[in-house]
C-alpha positions in Angstrom: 105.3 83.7 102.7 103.8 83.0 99.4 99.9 82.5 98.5 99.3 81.1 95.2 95.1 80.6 94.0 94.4 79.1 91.2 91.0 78.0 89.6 90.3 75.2 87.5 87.7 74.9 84.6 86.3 71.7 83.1 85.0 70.7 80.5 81.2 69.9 80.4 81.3 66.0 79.9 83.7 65.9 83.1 81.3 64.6 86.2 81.2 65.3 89.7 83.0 61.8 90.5 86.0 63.1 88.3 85.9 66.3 89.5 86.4 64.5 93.3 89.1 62.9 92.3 91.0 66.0 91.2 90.0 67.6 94.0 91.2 64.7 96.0 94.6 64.7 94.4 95.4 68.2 94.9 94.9 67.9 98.5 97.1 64.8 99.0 100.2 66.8 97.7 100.7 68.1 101.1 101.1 64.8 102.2 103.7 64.3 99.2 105.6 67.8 98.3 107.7 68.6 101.6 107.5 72.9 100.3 104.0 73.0 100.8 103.2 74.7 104.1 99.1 74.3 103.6 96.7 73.6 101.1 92.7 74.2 100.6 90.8 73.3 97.4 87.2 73.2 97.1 84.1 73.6 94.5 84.0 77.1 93.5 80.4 78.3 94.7 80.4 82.0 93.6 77.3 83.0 90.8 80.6 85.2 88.9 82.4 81.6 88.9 82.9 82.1 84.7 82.9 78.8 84.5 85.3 78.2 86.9 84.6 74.8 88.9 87.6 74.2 91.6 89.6 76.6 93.5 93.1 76.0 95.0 94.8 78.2 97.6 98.4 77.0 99.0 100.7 78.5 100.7 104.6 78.5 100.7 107.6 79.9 102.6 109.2 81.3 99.5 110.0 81.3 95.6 111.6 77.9 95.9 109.3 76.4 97.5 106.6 77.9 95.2 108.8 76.4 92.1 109.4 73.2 93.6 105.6 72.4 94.1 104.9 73.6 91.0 107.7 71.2 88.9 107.5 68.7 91.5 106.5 65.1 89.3 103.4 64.2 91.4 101.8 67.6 91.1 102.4 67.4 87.1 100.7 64.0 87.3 97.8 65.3 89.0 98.1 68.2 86.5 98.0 65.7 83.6 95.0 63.7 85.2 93.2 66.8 85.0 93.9 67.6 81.5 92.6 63.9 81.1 89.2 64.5 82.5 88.5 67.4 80.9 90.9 70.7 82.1 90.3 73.0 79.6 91.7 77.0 81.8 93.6 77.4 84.2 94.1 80.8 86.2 96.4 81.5 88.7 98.1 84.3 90.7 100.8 84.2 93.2 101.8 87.0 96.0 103.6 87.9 99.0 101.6 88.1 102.1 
């Protein structure tokens, strides 16, 4: 099994409401990209957040699966939305567990 995190930074124009709607997004893909065995994504509430306003953690049953997500059109569109609203880092990290 595969965990991949990643956190999201914003820009400071992009509101709450936007925010939502990314937030939203991400956790519809499970509903969308067959490889994705479970999702979580929520506001990042840590005081060493950096800046960093959303975190994602999703789990898959191997590379493949991983990739596929990852190049899969509707998580590029949500991808693009983001960048749209105000995406400005992404950081992400992907292991074996």
């Amino acid at each position: 099994m595969i965990e991949h995190i990643a956190v999201l930074k914003f820009e400071s124009f992009t509101t709450k409401n936007q925010k939502d709607l990314v937030i939203t997004k991400l956790k519809k893909l499970v509903e969308i990209i067959p490889s994705i065995a479970e999702i979580q994504v929520g506001y990042n509430f840590s005081e060493k957040n950096q800046g960093f306003d959303i975190g994602i953690s999703a789990r898959f049953g191997n590379r493949k699966d991983l990739d596929d997500f990852l190049y899969h059109p509707s998580h590029q569109e949500v991808g693009a939305f983001a960048k749209e609203v105000g995406l400005i880092d992404i950081i992400s990290v992907d292991f074996l567990i």
